[in-house]
Backbone as ProteinMPNN parsed JSONL, in Angstrom:
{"seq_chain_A": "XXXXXXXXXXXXXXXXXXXXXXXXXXXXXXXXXXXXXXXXXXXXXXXXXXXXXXXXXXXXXXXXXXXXXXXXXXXXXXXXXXXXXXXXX", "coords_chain_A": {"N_chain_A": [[283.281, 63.171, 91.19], [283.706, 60.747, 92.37], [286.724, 60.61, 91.317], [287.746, 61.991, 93.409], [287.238, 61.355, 96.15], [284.805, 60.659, 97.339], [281.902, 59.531, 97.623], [279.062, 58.557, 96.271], [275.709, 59.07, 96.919], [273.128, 59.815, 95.873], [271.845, 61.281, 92.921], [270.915, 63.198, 90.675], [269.433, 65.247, 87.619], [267.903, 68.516, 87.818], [265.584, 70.685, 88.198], [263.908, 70.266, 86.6], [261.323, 71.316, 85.271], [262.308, 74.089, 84.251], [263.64, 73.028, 82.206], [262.491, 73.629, 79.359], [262.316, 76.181, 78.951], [264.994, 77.446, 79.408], [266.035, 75.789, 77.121], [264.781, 76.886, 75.233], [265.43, 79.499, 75.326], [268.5, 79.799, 74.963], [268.256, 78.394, 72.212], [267.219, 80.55, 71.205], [268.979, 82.965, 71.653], [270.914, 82.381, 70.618], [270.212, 81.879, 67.649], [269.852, 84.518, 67.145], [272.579, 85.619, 68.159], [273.854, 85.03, 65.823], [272.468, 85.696, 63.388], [273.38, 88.414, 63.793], [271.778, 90.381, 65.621], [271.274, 89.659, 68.422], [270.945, 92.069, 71.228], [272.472, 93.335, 73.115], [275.168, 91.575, 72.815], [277.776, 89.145, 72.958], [278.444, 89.997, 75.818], [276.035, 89.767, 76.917], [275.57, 87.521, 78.46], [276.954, 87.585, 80.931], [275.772, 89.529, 82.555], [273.265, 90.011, 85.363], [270.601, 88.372, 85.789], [267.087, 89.466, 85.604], [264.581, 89.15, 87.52], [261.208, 89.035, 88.311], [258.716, 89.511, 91.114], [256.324, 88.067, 90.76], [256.716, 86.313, 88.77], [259.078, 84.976, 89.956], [257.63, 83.924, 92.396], [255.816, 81.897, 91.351], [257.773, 80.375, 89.953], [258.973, 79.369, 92.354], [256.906, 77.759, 93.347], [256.063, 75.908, 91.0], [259.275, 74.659, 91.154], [258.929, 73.311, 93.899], [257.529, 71.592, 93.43], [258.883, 69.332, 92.15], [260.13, 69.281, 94.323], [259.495, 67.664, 95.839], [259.99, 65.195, 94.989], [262.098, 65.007, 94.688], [263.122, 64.816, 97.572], [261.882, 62.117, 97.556], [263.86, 60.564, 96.814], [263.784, 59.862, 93.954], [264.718, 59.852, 90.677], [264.973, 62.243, 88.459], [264.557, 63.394, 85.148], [265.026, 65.113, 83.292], [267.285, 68.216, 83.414], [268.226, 71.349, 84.25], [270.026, 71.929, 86.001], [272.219, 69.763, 87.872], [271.841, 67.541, 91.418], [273.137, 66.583, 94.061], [274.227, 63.845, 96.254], [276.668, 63.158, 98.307], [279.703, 62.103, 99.888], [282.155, 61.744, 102.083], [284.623, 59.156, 101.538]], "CA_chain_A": [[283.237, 63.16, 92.612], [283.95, 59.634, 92.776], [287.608, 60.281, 92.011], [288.339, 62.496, 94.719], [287.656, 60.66, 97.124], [283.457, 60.745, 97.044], [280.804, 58.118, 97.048], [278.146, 59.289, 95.424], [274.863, 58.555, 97.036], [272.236, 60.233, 94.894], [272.705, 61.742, 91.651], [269.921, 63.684, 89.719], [269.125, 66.59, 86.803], [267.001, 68.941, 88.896], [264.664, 72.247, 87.632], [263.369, 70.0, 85.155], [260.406, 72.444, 84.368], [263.203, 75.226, 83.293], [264.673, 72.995, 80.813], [262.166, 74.047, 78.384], [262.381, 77.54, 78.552], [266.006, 77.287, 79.166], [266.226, 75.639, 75.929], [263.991, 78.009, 73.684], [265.897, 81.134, 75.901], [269.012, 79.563, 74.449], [268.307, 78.445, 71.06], [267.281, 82.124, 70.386], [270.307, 83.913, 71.577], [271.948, 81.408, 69.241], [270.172, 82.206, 66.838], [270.488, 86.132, 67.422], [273.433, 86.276, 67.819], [274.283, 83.893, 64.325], [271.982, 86.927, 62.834], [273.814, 89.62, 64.295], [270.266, 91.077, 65.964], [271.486, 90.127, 69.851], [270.784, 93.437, 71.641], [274.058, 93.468, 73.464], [276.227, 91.024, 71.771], [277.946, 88.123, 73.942], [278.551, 90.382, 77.185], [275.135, 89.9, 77.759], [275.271, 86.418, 79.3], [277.545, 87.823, 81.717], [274.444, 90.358, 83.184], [272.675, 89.275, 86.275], [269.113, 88.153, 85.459], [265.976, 90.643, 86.601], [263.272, 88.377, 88.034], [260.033, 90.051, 89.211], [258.441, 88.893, 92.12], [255.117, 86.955, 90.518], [257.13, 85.266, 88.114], [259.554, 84.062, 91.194], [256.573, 83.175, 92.901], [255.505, 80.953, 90.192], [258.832, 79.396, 89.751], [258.894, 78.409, 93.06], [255.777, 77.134, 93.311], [256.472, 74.807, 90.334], [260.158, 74.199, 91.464], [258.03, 73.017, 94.98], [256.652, 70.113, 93.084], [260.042, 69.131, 91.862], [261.599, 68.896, 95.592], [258.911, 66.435, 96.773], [260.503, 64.192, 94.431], [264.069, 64.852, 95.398], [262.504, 63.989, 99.189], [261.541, 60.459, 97.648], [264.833, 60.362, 95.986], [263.389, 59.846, 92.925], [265.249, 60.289, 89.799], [264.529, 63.319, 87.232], [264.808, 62.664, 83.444], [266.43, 65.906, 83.106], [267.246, 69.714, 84.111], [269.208, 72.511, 83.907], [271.597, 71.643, 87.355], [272.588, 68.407, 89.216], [271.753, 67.69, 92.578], [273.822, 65.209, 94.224], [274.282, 64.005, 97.437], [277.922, 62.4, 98.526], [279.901, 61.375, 101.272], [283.791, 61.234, 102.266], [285.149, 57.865, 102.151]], "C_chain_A": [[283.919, 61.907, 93.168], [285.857, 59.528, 93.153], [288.239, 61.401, 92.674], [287.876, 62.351, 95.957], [285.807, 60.489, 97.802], [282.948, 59.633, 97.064], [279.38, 58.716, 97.071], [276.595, 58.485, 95.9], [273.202, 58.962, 96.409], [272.486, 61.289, 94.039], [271.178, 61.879, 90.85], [269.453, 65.094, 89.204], [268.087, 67.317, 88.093], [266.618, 70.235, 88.197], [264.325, 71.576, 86.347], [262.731, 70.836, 84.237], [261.323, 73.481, 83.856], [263.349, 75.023, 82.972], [263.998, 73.801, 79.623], [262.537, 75.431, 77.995], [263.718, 78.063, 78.654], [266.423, 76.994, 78.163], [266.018, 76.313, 75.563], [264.823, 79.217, 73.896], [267.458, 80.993, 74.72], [269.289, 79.868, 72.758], [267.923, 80.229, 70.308], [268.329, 83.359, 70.631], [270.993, 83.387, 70.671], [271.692, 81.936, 67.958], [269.96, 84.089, 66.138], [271.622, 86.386, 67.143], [274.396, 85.366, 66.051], [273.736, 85.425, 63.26], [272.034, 88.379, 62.998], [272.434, 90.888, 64.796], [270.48, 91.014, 67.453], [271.877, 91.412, 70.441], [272.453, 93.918, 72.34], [275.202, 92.963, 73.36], [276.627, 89.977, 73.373], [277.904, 88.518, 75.725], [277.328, 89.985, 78.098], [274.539, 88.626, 78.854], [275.875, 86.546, 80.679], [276.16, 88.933, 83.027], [273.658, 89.511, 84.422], [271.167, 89.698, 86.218], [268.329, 88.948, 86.427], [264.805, 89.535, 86.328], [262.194, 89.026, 88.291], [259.63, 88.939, 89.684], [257.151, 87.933, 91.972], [255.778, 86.197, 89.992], [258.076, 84.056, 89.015], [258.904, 83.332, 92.034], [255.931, 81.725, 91.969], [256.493, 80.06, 89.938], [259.503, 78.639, 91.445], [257.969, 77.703, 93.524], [255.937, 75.73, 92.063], [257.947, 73.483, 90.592], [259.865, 72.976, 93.134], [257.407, 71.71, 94.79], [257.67, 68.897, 92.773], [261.007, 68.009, 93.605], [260.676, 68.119, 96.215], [258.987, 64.907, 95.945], [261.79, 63.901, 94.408], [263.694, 64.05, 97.016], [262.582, 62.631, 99.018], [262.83, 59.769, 97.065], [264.932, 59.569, 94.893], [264.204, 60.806, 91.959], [264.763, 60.976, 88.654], [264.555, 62.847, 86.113], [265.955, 63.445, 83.241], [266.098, 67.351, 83.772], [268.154, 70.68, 83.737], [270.44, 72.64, 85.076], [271.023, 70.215, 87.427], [272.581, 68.728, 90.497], [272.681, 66.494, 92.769], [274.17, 65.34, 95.508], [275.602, 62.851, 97.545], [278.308, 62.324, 99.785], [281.119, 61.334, 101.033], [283.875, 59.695, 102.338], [285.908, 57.752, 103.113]], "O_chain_A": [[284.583, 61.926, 94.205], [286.423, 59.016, 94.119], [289.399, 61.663, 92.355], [288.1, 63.194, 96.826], [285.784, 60.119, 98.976], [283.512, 58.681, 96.525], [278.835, 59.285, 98.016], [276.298, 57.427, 95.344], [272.242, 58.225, 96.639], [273.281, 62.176, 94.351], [270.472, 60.931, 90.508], [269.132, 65.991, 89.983], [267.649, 66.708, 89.069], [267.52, 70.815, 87.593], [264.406, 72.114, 85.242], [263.046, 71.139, 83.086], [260.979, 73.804, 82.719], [263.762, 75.866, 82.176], [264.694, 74.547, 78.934], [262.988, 75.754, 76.896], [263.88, 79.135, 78.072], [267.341, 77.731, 77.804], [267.003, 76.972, 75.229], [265.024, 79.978, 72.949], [267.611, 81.817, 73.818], [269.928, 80.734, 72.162], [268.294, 80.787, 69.276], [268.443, 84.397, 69.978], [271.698, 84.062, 69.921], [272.567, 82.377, 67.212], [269.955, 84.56, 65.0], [271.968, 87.122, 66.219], [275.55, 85.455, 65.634], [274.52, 86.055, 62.551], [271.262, 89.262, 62.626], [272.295, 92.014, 64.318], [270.067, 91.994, 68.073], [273.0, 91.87, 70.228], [273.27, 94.739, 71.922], [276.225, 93.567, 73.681], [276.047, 90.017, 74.458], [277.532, 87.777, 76.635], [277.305, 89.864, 79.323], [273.607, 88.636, 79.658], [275.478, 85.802, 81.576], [275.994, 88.713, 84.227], [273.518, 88.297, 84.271], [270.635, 90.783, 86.455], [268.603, 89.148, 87.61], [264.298, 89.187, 85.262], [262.603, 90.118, 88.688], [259.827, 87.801, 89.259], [256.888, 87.121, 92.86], [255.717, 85.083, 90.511], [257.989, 82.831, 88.939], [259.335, 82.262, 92.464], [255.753, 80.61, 92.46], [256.152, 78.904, 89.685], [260.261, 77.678, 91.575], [258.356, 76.823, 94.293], [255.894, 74.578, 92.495], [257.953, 72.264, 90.424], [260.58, 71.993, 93.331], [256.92, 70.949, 95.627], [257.408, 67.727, 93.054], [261.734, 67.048, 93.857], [261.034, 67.79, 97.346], [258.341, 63.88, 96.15], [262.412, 62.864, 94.18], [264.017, 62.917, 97.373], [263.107, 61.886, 99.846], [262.854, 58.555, 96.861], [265.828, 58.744, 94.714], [264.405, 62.008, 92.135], [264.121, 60.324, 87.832], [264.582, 61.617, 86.074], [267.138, 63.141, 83.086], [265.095, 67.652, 84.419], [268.813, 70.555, 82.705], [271.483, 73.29, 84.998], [269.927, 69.714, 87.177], [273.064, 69.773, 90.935], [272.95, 65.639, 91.925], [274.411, 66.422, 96.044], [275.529, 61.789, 96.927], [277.533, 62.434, 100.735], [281.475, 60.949, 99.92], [283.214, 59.068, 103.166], [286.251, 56.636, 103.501]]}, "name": "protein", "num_of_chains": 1, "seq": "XXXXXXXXXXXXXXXXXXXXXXXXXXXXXXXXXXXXXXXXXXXXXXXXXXXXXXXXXXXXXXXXXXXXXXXXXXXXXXXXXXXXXXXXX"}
């Protein structure tokens, strides 16, 4: 960001709580598809994810706890996106 022309005034991982299950979701397509057992083979990362509506509820409810620490602009450890807040020079 910085070099195009950016100044970078906060900078932090964000959906911490998904990393985990982001990870494990991961490491087992990995290891699926390494064991030729992934149900639809690489296309399937391309597919647009089916949520149901408790589990969305639930993930924003956790994600909810998350953004009252972006508010204090308090820095994450880690996440699955970057938030970042910049500025034209």
């Amino acid at each position: 960001m910085t070099a195009t022309g950016y100044s970078v005034e906060y900078l932090t991982p964000f959906m911490t709580l998904l990393y985990p299950a982001a990870l494990i979701g991961r490491r087992i397509h990995d290891w699926r598809a390494r064991n030729g057992s992934s149900p639809a083979g690489p296309n399937r990362l391309n597919e647009e994810p089916r949520i149901r509506r408790a589990f969305d509820a639930m993930l924003a409810g956790l994600l909810s706890q998350e953004t009252r620490w972006v508010r204090r602009w308090r820095t994450l450890p880690l996440g699955t996106s970057l938030l970042a807040l910049a500025r034209a020079r």
